[in-house]
C-alpha positions as CSV (number, residue, x, y, z in Angstrom):
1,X,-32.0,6.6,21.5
2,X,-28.8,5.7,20.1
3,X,-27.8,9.6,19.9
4,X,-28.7,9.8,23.7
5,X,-26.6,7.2,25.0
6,X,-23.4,8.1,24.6
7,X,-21.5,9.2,27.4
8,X,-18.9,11.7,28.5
9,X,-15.6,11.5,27.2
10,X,-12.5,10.6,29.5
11,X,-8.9,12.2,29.3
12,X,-7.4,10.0,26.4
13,X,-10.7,10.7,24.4
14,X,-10.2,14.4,24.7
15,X,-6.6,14.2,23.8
16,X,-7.3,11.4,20.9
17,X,-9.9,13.8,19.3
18,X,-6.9,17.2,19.9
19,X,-4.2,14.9,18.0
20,X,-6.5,13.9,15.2
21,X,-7.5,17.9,14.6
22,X,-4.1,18.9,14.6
23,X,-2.8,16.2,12.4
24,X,-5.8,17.0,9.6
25,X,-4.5,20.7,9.9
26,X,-0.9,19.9,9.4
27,X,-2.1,17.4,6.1
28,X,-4.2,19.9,4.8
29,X,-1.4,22.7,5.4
30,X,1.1,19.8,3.6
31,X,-1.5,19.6,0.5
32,X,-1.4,23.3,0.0
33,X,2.7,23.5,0.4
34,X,2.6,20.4,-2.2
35,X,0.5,21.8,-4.7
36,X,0.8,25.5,-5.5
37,X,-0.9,26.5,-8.8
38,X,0.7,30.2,-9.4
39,X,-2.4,32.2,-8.1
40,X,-4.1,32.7,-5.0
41,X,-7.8,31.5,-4.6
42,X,-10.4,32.4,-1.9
43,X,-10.9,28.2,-1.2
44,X,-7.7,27.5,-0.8
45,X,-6.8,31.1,1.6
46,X,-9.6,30.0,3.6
47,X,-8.0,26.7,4.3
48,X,-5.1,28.0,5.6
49,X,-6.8,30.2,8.1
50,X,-8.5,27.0,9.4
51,X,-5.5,25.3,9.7
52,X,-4.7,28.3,12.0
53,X,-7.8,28.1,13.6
54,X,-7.1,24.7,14.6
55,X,-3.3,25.6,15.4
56,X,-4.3,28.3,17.6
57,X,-7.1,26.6,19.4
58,X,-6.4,22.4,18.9
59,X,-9.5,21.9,21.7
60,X,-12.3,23.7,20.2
61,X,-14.7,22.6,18.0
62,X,-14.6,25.7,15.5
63,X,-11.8,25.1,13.9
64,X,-12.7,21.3,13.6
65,X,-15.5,22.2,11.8
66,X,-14.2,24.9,9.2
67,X,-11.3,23.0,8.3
68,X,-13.9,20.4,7.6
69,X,-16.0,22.9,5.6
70,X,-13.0,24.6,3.7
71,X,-11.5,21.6,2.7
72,X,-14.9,20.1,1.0
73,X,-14.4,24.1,-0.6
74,X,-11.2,23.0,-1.7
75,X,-12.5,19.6,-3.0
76,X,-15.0,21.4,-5.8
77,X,-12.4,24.4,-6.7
78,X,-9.2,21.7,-7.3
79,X,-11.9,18.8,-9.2
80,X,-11.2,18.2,-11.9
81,X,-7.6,17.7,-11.0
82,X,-8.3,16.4,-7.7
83,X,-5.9,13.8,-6.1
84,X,-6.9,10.7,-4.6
85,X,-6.0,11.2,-1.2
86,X,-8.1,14.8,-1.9
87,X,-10.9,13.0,-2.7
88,X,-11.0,10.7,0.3
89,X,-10.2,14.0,2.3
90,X,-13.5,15.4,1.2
91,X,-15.8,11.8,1.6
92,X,-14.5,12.2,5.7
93,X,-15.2,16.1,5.5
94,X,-18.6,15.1,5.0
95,X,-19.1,12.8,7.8
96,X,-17.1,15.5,10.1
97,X,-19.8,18.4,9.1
98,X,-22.7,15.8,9.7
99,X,-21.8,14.7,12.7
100,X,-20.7,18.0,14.3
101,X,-24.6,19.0,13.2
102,X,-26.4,16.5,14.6
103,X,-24.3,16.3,17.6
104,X,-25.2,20.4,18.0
105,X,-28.4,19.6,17.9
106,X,-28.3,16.9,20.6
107,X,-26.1,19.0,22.8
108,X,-29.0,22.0,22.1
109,X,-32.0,19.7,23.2
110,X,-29.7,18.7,26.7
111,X,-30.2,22.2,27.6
112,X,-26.7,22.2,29.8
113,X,-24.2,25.0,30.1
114,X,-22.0,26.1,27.0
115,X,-19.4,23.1,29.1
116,X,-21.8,20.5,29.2
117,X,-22.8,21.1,25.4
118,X,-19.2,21.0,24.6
119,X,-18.6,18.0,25.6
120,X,-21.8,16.5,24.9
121,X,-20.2,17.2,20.4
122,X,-16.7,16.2,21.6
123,X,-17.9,12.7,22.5
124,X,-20.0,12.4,19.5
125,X,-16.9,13.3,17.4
126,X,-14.7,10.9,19.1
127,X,-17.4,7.4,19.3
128,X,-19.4,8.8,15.4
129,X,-16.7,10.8,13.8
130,X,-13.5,8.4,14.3
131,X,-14.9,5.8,13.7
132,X,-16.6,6.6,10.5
133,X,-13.4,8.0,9.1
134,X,-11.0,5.1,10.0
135,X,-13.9,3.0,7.8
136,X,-14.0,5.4,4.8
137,X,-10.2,5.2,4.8
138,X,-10.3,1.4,5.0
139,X,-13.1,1.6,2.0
140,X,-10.2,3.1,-0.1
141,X,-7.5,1.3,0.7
142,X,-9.1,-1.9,0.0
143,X,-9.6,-1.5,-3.4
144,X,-6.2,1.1,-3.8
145,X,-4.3,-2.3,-3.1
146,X,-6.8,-4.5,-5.1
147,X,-6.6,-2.4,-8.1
148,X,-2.9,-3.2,-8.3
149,X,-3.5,-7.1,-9.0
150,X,-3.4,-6.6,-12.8
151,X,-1.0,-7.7,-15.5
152,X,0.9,-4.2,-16.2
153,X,1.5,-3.7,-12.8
154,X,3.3,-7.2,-12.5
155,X,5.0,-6.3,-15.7
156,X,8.8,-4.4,-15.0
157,X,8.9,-2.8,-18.2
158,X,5.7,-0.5,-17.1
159,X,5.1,-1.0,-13.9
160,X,4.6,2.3,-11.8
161,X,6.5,0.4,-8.8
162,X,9.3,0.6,-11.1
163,X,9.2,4.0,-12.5
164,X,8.4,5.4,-8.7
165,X,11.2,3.3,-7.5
166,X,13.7,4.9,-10.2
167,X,12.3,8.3,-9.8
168,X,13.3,8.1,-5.8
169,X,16.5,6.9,-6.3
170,X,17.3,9.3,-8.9
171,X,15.9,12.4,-7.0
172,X,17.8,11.7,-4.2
173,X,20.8,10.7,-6.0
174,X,21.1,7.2,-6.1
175,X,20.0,6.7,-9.9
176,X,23.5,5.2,-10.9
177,X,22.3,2.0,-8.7
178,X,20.9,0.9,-12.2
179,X,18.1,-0.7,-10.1
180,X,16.1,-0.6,-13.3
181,X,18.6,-2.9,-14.9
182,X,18.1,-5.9,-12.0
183,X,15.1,-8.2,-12.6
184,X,15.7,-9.7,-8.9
185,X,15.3,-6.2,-7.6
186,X,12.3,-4.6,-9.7
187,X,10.2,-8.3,-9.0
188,X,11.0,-7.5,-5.2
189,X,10.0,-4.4,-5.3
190,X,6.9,-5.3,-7.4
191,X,5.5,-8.1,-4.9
192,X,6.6,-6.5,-1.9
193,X,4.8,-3.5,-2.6
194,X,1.7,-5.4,-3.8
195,X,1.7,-7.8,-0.7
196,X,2.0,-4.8,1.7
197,X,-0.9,-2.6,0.4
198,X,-3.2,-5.7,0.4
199,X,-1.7,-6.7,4.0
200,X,-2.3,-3.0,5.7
201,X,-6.3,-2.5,5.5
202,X,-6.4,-6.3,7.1
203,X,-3.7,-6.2,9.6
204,X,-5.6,-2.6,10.6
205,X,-9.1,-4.5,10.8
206,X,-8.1,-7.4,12.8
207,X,-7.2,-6.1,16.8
208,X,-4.5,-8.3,17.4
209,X,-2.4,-7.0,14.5
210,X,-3.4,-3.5,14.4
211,X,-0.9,-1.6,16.4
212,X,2.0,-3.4,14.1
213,X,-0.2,-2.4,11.7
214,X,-0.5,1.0,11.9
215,X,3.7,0.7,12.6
216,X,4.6,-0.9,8.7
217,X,1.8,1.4,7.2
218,X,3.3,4.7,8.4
219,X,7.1,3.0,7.4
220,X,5.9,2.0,4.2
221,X,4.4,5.6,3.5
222,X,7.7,7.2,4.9
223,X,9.3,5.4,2.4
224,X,7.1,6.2,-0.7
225,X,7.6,10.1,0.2
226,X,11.5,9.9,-0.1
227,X,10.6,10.9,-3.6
228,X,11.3,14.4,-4.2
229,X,10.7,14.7,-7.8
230,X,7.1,13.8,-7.9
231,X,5.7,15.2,-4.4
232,X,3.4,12.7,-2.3
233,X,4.1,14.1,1.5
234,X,0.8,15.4,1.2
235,X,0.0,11.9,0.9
236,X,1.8,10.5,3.2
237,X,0.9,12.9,6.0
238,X,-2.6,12.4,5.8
239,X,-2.5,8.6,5.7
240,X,-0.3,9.0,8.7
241,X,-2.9,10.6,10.7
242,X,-5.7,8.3,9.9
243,X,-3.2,5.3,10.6
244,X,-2.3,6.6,14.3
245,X,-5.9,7.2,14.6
246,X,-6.2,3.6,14.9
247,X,-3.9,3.2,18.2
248,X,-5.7,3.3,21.9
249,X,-6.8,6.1,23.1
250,X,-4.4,6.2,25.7
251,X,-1.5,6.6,23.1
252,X,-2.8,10.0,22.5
253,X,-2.8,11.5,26.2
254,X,0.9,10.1,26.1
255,X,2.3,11.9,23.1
256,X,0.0,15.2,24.3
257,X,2.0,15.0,28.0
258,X,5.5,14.2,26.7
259,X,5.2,16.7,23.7
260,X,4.0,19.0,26.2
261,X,7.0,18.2,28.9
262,X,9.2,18.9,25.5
263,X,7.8,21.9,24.7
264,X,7.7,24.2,28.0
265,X,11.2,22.8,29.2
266,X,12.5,24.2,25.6
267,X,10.4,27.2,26.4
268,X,12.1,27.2,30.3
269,X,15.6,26.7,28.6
270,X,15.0,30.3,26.2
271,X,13.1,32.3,28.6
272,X,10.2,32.4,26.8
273,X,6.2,31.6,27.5
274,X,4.7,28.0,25.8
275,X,1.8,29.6,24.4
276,X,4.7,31.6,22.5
277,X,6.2,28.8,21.4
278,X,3.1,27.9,19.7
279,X,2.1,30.9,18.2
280,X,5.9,30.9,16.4
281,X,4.9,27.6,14.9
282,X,1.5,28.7,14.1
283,X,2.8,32.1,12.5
284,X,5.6,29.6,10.7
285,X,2.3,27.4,8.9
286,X,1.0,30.4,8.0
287,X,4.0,32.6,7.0
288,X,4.9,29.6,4.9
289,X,1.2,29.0,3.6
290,X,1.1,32.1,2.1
291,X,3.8,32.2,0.7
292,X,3.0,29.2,-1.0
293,X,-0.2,30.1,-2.1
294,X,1.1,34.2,-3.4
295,X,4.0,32.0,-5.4
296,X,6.5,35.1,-4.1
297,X,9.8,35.5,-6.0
298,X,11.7,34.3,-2.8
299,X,9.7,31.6,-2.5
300,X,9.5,29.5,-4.6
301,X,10.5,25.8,-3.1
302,X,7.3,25.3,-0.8
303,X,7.7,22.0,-2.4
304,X,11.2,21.5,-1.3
305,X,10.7,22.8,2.0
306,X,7.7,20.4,2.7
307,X,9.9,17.2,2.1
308,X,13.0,18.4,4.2
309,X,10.0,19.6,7.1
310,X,8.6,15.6,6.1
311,X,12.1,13.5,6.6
312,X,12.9,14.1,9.9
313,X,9.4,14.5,11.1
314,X,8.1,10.8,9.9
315,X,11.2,9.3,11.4
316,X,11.0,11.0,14.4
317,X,7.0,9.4,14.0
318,X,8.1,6.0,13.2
319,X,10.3,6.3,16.4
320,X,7.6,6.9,18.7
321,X,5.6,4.5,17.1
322,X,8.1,1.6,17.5
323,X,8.6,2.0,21.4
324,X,5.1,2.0,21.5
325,X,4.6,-1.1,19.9
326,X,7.2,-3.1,21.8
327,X,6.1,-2.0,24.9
328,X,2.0,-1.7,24.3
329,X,1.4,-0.1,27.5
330,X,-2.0,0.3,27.5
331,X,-2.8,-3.1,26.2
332,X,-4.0,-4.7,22.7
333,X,-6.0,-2.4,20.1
334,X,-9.4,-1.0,20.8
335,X,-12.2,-1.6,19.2
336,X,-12.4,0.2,15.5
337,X,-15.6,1.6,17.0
338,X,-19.2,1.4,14.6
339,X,-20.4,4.7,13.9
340,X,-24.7,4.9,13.8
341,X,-26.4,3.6,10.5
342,X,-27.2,6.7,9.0
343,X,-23.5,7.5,9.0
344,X,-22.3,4.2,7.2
345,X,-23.2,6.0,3.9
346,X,-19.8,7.9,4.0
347,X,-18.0,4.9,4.1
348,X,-20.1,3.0,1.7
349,X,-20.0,6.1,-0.7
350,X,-15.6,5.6,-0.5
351,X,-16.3,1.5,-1.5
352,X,-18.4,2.2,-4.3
353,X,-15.9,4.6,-5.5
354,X,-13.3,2.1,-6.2
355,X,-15.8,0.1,-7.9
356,X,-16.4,3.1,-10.4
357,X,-13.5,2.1,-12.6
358,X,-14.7,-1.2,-13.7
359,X,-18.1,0.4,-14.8
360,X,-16.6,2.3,-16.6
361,X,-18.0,5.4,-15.1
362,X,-15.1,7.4,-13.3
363,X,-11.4,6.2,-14.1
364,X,-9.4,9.3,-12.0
365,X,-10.2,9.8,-8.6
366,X,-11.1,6.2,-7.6
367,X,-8.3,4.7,-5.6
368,X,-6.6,3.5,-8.6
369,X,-3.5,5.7,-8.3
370,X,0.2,4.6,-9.6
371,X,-2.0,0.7,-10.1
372,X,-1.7,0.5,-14.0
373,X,-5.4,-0.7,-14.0
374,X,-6.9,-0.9,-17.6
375,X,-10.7,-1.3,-17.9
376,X,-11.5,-0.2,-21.2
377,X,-14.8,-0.8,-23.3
378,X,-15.1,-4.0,-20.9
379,X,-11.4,-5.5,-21.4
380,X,-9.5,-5.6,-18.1
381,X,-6.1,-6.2,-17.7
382,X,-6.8,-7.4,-13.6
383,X,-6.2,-10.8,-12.6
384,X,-9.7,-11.2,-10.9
385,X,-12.2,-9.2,-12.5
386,X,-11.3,-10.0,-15.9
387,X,-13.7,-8.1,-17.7
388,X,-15.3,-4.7,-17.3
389,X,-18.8,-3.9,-16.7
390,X,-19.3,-0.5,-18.8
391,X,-22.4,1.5,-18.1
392,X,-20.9,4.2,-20.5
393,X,-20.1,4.6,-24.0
394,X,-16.6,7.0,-22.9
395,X,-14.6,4.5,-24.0
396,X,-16.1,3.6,-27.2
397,X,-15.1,7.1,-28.3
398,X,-11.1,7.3,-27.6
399,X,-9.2,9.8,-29.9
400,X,-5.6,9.2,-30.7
401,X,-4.1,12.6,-30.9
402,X,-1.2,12.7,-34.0
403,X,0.0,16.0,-33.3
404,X,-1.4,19.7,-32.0
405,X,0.0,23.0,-31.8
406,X,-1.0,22.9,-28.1
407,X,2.3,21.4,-26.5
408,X,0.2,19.9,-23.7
409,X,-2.1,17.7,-26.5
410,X,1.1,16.7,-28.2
411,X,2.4,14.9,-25.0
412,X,-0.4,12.4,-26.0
413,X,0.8,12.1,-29.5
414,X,4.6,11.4,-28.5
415,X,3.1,9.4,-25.2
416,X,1.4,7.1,-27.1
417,X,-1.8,7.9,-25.1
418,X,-5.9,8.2,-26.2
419,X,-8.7,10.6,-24.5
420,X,-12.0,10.4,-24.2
421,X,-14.0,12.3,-26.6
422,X,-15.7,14.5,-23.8
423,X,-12.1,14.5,-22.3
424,X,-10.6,16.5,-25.4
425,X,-14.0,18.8,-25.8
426,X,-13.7,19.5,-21.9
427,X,-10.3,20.7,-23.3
428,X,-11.4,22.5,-26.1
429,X,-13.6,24.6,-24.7
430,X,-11.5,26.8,-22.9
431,X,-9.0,26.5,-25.7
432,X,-10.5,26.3,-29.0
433,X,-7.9,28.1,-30.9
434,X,-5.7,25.0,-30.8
435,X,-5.2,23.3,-34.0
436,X,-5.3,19.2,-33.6
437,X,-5.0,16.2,-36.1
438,X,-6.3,13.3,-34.5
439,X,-7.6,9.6,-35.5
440,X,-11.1,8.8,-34.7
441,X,-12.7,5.4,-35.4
442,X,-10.3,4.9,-37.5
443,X,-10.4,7.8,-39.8
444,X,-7.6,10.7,-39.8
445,X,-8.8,14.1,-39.4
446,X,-7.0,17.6,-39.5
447,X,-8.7,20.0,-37.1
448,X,-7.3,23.9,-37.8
449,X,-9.2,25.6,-35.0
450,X,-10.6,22.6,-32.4
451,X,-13.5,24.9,-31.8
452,X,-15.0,24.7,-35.0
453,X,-15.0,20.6,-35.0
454,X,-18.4,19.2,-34.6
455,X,-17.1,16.6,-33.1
456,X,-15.1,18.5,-30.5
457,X,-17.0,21.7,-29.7
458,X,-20.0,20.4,-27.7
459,X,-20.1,21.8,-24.5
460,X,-20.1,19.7,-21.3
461,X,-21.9,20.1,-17.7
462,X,-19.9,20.9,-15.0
463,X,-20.9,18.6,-12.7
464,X,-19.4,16.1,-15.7
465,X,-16.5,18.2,-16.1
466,X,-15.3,17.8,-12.2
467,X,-16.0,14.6,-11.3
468,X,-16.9,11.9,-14.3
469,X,-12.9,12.4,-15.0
470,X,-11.7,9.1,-17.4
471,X,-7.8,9.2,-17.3
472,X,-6.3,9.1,-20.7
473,X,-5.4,5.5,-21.6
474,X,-2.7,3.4,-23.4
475,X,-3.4,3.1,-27.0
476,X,-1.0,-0.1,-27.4
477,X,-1.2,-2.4,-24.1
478,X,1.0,-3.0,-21.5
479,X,-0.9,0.1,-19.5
480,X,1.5,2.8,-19.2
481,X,2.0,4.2,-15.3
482,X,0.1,7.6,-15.6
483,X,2.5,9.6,-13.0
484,X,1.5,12.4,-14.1
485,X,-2.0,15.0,-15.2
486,X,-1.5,15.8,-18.4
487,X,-3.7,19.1,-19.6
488,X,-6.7,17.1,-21.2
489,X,-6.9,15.3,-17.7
């Protein structure tokens, strides 16, 4: 059978599979620097003990597979306010955890030594796992880049090309540019950032033009996360990984022995053993983690340290990456590799995700991040599918909020923004002391205490609650770029 023939794993495999483990630990150690929420949680703690895990121990398995576990953890704890690149984190957690089962249960039926059974996972990892997670990621990027081919996006007066553009130059103070002023500029930026997204996932799938590929995609990220007032290293990181995953195998056994040349002649130079060297850095993630995660009084710029740890790092990436490219030294692109049938269903599950959206079913969460996409009781605002397929009624029930005493709803009021009905009672549930005025169908009504509305105190499931998210949406069209959550999600 298919799970019977696959065969050991050579030198670059081994070190291919070790990079990819350390890289996820480092994302998911970026995601928890990036997005502190003032108290500590069990999910979130036991990430960063898997991140050490992994840090500690990059070749074995068990660290692999709770970093897999604890981040799927992670997934249902942060939902609903769960980030794209969270979401897609999750899909691959689940094809990590399936494989790593089924391959135990191959390696248990081989009846070799703890070695042999070792290896027997490892290779299933490298020829199912990798694989099925470069596919899921090109699931999402597909339609993340699609989504953008819609008439706001292309507009400069709301485009979120525009507003991230401004935003970068103004955290890193550049905002007197007055880029924002110069039409030549902002349509640059618009089509060059369109024409790149839809160029990666392609220039990735085709082996010719994958290793230049995987070179703009990581410089185009790099240069996204030069923002530092709205924090996407998390982002960036993780799409990094996935992107070198795509390079030959023998990349990887390259940056292991030169990174490990580095790293004992710094050691030789200070007088001090490797394996102390990396125990520093792995007492620095965690140090750092939990401080993070406690919010401490002196420290409280996780955020700030993330992007200054990011800079250098990317470049320093993007370096390595160039030379490599020029030089190609161990040949064209390998295959993307087909994982077995049964696992295509993670990928498939990441496609059908961006296609949630123009049902109508699930507007936050499905690849259309920063795209200014509008599908709204079957309008569209998208240049190719012109007209939404709803196979729900959430949009046939917006509510314009005139004014709250919650400060959060009145950011919709002065934002010129509508919710979903079950949006708003999601909201009012937990707070139902809030007092709202809001228009309905039409019709203006004065709510004193939310919780005693009919038409805003039904409950809602959980299951709902966490993943059927519809973002709020642009009462008056051109579609508004929705940088941010706002507390109705």
């Amino acid at each position: 059978s298919e799970m019977d023939t696959v065969g050991p794993l050579d030198r670059d495999g081994r070190n291919l599979l070790t990079v990819f483990t350390v890289g996820l630990a480092l994302a998911a150690w970026s995601h928890l620097m990036g997005n502190t929420r003032g108290d500590a949680d069990l999910p979130h703690l036991a990430l960063l003990a898997a991140v050490a895990l992994v840090l500690v121990r990059p070749a074995r398995l068990g660290g692999l597979v709770a970093l897999g576990a604890t981040a799927l953890w992670t997934v249902w704890d942060e939902a609903p306010r769960l980030s794209n690149h969270w979401t897609l984190v999750g899909l691959i957690s689940v094809g990590l955890l399936a494989v790593a089962a089924v391959a135990s249960v191959v390696a248990a039926r081989a009846g070799t030594d703890r070695a042999g059974r070792l290896e027997i996972v490892q290779a299933r990892l490298v020829r199912w796992f990798i694989p099925t997670a470069r596919w899921t990621f090109l699931g999402f990027y597909l339609w993340a880049s699609f989504d953008k081919l819609n008439s706001a996006f292309f507009d400069p007066a709301v485009s979120c090309a525009i507003v991230f553009l401004d935003e970068s130059l103004t955290s890193i103070g550049l905002g007197a540019l007055g880029v924002q002023d110069a039409s030549l500029v902002q349509w640059a930026v618009i089509i060059g950032t369109s024409a790149i997204e839809l160029a990666i996932p392609w220039l990735l799938m085709v082996r010719r033009t994958r290793i230049p590929g995987v070179v703009l995609a990581v410089a185009f990220h790099a240069v996204l996360s030069i923002d530092k007032a709205h924090q996407i290293v998390d982002f960036s990181s993780f799409l990094t990984v996935i992107y070198v995953s795509f390079l030959p195998a023998g990349f990887f056994t390259r940056v292991v022995d030169r990174t490990g040349a580095v790293v004992a002649a710094a050691a030789g130079r200070y007088g001090v053993r490797v394996r102390m060297v990396q125990l520093l850095g792995v007492a620095f993630v965690v140090l750092t983690g939990l401080a993070a995660e406690l919010s401490l009084p002196r420290f409280t710029s996780s955020r700030t340290l993330l992007w200054w740890l990011w800079q250098p790092t990317v470049v320093a990436v993007l370096v390595v990456l160039v030379r490599y490219a020029r030089r190609q030294p161990d040949g064209p692109a390998t295959p993307l590799g087909r994982p077995p049938a049964w696992l295509l269903v993670v990928p498939a599950l990441a496609f059908l995700n961006g296609v949630l959206p123009y049902v109508e079913v699930r507007t936050a969460g499905s690849w259309n991040m920063y795209a200014n996409l509008r599908v709204v009781d079957g309008d569209s605002n998208h240049f190719v599918i012109r007209r939404g397929f709803p196979l729900t009624d959430e949009h046939r029930h917006l509510i314009e909020i005139q004014g709250s005493s919650d400060p959060g709803l009145q950011m919709y009021a002065a934002t010129g923004l509508a919710l979903t009905r079950t949006q708003l009672r999601i909201y009012v549930v937990d707070h139902p002391d809030v007092a709202i005025t809001y228009r309905y169908r039409g019709e203006l009504i004065e709510s004193p205490r939310a919780g005693d509305d009919p038409l805003l105190n039904e409950p809602v499931s959980q299951f709902r609650e966490k993943f059927q998210v519809h973002r709020a949406v642009t009462i008056d069209p051109p579609e508004q770029c929705l940088a941010l959550w706002g507390v109705a999600r």
